[in-house]
PDB file of N, CA, C and O in Angstrom:
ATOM      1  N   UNK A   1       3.574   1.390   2.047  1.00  0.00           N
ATOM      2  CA  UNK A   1       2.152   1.561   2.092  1.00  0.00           C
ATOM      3  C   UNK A   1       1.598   0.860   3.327  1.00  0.00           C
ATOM      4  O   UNK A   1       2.243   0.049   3.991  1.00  0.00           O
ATOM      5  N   UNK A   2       0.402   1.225   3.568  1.00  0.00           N
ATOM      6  CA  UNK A   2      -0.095   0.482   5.229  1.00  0.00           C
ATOM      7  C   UNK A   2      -1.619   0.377   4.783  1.00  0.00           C
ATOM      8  O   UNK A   2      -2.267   1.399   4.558  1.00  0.00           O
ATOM      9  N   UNK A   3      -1.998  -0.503   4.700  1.00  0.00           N
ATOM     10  CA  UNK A   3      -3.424  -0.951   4.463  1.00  0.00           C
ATOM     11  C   UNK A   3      -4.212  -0.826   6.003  1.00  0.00           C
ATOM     12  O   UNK A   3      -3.519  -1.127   6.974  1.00  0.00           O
ATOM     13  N   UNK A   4      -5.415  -0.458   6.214  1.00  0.00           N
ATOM     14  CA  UNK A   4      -6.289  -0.309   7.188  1.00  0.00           C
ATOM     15  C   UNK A   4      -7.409  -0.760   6.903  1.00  0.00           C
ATOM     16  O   UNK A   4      -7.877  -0.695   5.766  1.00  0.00           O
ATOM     17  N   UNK A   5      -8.035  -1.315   7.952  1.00  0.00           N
ATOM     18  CA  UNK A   5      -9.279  -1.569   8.064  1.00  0.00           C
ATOM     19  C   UNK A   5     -10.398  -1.122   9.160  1.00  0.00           C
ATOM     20  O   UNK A   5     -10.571  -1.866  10.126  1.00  0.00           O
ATOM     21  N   UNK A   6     -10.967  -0.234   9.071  1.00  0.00           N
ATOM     22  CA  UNK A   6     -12.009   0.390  10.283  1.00  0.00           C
ATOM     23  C   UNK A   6     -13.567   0.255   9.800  1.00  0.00           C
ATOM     24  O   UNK A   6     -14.053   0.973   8.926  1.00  0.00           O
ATOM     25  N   UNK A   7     -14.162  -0.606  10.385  1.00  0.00           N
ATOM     26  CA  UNK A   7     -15.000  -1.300  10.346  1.00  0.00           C
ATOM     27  C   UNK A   7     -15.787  -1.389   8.869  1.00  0.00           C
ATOM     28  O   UNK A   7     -16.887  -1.810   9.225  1.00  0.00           O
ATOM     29  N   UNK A   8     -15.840  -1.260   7.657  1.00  0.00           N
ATOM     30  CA  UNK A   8     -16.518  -2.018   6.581  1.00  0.00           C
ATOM     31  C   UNK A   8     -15.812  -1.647   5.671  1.00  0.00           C
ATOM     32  O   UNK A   8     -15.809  -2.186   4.564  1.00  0.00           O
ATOM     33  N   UNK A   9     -14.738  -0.163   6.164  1.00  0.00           N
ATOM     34  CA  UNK A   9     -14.015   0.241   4.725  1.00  0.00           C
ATOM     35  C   UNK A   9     -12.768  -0.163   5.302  1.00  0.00           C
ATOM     36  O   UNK A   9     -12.394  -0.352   6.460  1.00  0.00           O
ATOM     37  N   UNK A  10     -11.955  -0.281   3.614  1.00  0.00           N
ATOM     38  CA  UNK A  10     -10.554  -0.945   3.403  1.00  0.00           C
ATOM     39  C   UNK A  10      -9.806   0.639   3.167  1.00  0.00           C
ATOM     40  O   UNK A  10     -10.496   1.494   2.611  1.00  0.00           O
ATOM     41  N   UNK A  11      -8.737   0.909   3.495  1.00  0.00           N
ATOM     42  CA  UNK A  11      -7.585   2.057   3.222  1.00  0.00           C
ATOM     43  C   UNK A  11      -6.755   1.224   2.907  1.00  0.00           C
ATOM     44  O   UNK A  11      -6.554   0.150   3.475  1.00  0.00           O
ATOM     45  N   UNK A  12      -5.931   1.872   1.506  1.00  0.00           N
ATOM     46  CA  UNK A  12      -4.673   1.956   1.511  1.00  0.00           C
ATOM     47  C   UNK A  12      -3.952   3.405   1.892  1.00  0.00           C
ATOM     48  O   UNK A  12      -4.590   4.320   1.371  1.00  0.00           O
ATOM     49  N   UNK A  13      -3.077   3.765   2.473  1.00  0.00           N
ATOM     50  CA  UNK A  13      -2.579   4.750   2.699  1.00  0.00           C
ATOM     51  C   UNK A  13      -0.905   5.074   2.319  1.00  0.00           C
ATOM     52  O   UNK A  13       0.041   4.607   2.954  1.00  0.00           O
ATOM     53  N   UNK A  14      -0.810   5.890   1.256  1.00  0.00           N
ATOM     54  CA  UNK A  14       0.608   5.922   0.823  1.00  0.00           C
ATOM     55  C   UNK A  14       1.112   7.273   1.200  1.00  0.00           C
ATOM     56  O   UNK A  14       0.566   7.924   2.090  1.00  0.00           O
ATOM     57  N   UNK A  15       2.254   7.749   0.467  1.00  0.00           N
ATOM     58  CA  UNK A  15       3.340   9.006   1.013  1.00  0.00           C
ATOM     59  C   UNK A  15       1.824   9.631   1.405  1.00  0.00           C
ATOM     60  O   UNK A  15       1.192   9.667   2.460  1.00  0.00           O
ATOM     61  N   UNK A  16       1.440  10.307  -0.543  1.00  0.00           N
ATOM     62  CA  UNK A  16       0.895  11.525  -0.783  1.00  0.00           C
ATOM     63  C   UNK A  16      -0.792  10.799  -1.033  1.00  0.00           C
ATOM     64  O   UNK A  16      -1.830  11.445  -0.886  1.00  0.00           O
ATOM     65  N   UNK A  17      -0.753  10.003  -1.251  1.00  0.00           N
ATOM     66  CA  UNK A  17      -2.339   9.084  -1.441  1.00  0.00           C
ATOM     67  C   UNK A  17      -3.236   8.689  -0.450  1.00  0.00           C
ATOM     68  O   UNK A  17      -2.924   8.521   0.729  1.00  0.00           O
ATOM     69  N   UNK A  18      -4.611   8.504  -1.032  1.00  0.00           N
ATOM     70  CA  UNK A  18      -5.128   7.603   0.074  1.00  0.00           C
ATOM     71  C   UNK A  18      -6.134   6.777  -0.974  1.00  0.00           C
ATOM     72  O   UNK A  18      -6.628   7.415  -1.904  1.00  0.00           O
ATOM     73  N   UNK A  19      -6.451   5.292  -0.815  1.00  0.00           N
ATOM     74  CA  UNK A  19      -7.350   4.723  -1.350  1.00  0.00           C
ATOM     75  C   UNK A  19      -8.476   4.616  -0.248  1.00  0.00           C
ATOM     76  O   UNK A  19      -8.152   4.594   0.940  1.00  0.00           O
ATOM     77  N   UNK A  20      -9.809   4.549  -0.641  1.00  0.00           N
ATOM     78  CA  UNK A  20     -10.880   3.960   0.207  1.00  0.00           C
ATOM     79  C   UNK A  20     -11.613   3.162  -0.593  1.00  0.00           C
ATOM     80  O   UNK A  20     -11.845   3.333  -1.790  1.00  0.00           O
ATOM     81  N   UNK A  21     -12.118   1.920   0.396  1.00  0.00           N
ATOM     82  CA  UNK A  21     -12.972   1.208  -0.692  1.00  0.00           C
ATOM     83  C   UNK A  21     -14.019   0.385   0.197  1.00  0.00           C
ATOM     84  O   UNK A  21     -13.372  -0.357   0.936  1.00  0.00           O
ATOM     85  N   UNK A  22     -15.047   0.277   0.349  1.00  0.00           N
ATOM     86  CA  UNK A  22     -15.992  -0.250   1.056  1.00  0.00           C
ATOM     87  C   UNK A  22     -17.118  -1.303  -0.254  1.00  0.00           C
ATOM     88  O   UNK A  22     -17.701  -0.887  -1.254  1.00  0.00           O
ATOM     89  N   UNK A  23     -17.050  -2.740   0.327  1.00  0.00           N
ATOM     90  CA  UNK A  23     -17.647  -3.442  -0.224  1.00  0.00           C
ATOM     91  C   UNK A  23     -19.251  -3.730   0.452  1.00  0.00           C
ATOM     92  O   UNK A  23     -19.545  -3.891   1.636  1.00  0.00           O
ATOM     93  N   UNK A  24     -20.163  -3.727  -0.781  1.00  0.00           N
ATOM     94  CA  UNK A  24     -21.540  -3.489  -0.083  1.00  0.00           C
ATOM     95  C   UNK A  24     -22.661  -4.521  -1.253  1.00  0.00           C
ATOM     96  O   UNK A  24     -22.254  -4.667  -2.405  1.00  0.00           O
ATOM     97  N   UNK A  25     -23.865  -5.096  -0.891  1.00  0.00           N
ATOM     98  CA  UNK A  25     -24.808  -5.667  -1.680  1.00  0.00           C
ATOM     99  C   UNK A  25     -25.214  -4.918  -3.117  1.00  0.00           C
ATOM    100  O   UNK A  25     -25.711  -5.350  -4.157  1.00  0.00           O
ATOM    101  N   UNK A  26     -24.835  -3.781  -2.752  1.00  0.00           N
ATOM    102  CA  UNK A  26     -25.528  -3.068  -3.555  1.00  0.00           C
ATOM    103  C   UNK A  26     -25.218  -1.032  -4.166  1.00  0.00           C
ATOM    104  O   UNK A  26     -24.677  -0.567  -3.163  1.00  0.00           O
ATOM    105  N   UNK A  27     -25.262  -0.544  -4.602  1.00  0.00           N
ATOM    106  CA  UNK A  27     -24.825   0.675  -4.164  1.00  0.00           C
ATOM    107  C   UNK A  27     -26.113   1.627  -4.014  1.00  0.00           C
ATOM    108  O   UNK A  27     -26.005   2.838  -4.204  1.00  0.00           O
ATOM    109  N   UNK A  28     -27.022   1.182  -3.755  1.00  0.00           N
ATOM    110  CA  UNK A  28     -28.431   1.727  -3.148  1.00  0.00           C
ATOM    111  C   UNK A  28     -27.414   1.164  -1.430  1.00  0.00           C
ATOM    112  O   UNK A  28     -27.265   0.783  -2.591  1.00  0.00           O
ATOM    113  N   UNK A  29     -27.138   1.017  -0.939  1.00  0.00           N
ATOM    114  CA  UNK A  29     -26.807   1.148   0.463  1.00  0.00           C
ATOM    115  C   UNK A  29     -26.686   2.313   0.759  1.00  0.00           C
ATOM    116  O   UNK A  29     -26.549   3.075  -0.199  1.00  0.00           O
ATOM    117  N   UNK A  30     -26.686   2.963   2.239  1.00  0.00           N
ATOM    118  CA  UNK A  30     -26.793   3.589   2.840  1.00  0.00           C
ATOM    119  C   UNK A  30     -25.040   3.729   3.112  1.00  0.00           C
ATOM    120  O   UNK A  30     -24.519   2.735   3.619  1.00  0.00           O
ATOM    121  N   UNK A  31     -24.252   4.761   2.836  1.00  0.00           N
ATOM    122  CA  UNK A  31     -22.614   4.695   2.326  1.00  0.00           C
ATOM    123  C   UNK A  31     -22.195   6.166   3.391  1.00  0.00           C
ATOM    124  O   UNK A  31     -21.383   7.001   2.991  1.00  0.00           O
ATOM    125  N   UNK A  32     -22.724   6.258   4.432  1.00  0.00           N
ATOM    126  CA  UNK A  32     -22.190   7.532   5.157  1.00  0.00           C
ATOM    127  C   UNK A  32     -20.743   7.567   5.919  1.00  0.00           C
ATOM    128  O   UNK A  32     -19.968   8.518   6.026  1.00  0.00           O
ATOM    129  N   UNK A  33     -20.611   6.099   6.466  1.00  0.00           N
ATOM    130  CA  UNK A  33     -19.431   6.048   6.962  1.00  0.00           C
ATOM    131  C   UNK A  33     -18.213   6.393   5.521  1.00  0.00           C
ATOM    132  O   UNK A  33     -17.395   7.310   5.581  1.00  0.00           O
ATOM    133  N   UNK A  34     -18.321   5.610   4.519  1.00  0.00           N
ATOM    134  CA  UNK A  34     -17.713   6.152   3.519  1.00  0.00           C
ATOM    135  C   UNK A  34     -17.163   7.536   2.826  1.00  0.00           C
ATOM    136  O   UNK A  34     -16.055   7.756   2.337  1.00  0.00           O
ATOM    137  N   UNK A  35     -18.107   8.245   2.925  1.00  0.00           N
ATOM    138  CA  UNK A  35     -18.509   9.719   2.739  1.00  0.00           C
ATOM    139  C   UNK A  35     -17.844  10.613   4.098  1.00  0.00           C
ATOM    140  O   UNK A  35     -16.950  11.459   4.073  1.00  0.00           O
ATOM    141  N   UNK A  36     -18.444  10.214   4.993  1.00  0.00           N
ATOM    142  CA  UNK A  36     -17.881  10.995   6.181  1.00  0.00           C
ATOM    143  C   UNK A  36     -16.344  10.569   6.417  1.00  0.00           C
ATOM    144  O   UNK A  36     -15.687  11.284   7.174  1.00  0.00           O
ATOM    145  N   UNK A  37     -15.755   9.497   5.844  1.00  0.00           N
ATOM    146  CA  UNK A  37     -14.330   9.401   5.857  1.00  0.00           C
ATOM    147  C   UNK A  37     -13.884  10.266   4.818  1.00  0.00           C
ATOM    148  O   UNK A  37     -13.229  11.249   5.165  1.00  0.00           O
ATOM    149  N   UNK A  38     -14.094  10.102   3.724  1.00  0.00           N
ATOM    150  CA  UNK A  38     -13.738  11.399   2.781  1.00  0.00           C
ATOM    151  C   UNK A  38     -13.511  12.830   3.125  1.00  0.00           C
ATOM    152  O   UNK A  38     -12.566  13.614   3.217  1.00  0.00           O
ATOM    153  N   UNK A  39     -14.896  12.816   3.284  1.00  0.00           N
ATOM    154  CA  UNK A  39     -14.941  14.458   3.942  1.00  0.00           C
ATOM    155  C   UNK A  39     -13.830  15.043   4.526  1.00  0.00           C
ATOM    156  O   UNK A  39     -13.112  16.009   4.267  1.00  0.00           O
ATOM    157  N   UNK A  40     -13.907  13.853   5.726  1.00  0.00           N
ATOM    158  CA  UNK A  40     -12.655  13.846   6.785  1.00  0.00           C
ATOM    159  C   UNK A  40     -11.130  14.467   5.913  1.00  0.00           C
ATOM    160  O   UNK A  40     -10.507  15.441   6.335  1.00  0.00           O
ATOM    161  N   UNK A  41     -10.840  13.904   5.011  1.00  0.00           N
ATOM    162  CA  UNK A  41      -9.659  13.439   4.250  1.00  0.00           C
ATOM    163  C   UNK A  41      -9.403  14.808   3.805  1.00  0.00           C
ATOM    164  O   UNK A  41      -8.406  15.429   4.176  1.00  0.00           O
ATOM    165  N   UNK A  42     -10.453  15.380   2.868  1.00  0.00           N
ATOM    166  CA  UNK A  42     -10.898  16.677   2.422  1.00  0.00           C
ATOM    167  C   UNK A  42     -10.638  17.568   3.219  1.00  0.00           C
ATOM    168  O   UNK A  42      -9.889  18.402   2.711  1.00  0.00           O
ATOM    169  N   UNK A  43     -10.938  17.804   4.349  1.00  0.00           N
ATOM    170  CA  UNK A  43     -10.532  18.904   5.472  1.00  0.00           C
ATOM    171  C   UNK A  43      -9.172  18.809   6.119  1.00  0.00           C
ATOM    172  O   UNK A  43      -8.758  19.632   6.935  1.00  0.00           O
ATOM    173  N   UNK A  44      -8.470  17.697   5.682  1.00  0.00           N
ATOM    174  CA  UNK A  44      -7.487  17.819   6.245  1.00  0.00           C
ATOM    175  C   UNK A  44      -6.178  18.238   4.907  1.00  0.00           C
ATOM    176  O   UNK A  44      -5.008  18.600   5.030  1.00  0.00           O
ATOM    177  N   UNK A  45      -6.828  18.047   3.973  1.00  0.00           N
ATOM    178  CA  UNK A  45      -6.241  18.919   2.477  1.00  0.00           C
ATOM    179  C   UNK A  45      -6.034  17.731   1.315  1.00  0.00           C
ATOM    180  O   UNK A  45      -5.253  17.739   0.364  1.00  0.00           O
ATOM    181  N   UNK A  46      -6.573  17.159   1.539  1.00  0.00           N
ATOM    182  CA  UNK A  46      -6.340  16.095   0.473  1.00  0.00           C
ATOM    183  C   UNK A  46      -7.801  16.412  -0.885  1.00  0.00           C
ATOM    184  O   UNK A  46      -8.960  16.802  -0.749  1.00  0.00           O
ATOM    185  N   UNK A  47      -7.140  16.087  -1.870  1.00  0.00           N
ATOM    186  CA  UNK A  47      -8.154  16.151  -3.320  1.00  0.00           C
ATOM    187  C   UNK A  47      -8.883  15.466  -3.719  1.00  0.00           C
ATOM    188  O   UNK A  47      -8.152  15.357  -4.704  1.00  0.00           O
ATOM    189  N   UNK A  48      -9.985  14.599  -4.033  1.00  0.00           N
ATOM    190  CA  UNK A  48     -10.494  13.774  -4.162  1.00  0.00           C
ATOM    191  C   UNK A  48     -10.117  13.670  -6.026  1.00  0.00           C
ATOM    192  O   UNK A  48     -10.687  14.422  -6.818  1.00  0.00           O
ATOM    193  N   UNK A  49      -9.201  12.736  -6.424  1.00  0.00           N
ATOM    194  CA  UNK A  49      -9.037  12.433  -8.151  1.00  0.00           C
ATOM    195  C   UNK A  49     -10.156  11.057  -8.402  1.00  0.00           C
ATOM    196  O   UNK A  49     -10.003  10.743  -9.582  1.00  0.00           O
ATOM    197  N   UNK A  50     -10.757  10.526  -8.034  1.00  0.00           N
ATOM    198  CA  UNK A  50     -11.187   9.576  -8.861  1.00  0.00           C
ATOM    199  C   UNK A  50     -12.450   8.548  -8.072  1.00  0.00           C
ATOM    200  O   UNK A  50     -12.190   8.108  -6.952  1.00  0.00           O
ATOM    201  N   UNK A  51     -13.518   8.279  -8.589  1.00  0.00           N
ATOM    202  CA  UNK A  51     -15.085   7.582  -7.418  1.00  0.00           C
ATOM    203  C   UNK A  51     -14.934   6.902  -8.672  1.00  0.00           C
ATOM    204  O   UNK A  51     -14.813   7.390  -9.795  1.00  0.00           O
ATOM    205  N   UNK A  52     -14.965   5.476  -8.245  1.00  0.00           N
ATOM    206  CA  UNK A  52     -15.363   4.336  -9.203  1.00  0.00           C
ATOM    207  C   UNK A  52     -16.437   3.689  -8.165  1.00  0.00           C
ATOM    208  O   UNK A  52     -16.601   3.838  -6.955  1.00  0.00           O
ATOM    209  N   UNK A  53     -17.049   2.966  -9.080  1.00  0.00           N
ATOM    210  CA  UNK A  53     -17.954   1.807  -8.739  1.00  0.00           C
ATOM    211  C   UNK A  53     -18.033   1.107  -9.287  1.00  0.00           C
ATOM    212  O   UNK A  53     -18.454   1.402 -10.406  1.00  0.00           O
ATOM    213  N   UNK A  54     -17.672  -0.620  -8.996  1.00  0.00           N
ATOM    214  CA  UNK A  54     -17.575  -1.705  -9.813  1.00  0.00           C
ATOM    215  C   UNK A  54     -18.203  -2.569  -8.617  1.00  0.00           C
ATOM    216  O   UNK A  54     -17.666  -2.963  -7.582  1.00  0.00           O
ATOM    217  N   UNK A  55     -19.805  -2.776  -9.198  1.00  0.00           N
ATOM    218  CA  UNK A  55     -20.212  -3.743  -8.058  1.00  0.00           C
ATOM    219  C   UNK A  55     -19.748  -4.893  -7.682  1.00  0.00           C
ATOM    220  O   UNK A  55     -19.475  -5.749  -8.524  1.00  0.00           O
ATOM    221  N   UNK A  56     -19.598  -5.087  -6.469  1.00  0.00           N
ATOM    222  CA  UNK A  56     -20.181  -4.069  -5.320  1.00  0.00           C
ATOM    223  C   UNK A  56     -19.500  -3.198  -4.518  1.00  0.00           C
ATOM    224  O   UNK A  56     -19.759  -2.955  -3.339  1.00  0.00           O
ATOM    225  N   UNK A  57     -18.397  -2.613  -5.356  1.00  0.00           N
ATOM    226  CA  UNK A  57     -17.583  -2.258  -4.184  1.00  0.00           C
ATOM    227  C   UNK A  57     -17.271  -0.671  -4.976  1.00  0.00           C
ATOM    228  O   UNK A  57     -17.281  -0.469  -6.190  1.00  0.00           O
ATOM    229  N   UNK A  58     -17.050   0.151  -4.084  1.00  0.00           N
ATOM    230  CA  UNK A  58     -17.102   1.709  -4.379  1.00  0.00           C
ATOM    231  C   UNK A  58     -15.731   1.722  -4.059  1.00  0.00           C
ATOM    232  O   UNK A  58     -15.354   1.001  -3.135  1.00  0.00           O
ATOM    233  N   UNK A  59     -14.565   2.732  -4.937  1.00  0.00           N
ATOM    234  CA  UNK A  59     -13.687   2.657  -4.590  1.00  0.00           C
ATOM    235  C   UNK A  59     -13.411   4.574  -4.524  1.00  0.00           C
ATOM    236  O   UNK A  59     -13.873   5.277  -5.422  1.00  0.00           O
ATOM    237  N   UNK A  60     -12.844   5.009  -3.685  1.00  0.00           N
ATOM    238  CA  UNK A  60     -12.568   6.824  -3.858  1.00  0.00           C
ATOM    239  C   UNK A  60     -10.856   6.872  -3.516  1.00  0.00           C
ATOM    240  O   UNK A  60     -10.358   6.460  -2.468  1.00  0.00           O
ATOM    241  N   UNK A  61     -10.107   7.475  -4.661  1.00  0.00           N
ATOM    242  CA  UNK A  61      -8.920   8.187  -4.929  1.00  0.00           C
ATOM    243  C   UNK A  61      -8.802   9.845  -4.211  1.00  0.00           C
ATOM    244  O   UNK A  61      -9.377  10.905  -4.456  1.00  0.00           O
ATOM    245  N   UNK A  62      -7.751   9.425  -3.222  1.00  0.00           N
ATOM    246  CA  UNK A  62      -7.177  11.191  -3.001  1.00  0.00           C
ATOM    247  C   UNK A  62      -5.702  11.206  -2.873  1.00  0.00           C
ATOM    248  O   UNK A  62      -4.895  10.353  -2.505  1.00  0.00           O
ATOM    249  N   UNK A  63      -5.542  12.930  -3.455  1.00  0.00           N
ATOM    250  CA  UNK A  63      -3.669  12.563  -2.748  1.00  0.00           C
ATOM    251  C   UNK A  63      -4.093  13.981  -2.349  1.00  0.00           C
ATOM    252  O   UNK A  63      -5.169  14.570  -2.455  1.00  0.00           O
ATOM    253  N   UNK A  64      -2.620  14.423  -1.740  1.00  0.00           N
ATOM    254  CA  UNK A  64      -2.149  15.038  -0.806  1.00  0.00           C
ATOM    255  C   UNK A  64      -1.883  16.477  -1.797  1.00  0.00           C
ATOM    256  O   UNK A  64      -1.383  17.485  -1.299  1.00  0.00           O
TER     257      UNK A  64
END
C-alpha cells in the first residue's frame, strides 16, 4: 500500500482500492478539492463503495 498526501487530503492507495480522507472543522466546509479527486478516480474507472463522515473527517471508498 502507499499512503499520499496532496495538500489537505490523505490517500491510501492499494492493488484494486483507493481510500480518501480529508480532515476539516466542520463538514459545512467548502470540500471541492475532495470531490474533484473523486470524480477524477471515477473517470478513470474506479466505483465509489462507501462516504462516511465521522467528524471531522470525511472518508470516500473506491476500488477498481
Amino acid at each position: 500500500m502507499e499512503q499520499i498526501t496532496q495538500g489537505k487530503l490523505k490517500i491510501l492507495k492499494g492493488e484494486n482500492f483507493v481510500t480518501v480522507s480529508k480532515r476539516g472543522k466542520n463538514l459545512g466546509e467548502w470540500n471541492e478539492d475532495l470531490w474533484e479527486f473523486v470524480d477524477g478516480l471515477v473517470g478513470k474507472g474506479y466505483e465509489v463503495i462507501s462516504i462516511n463522515s465521522q467528524l471531522p473527517i470525511i472518508f470516500v471508498m473506491l476500488k477498481k
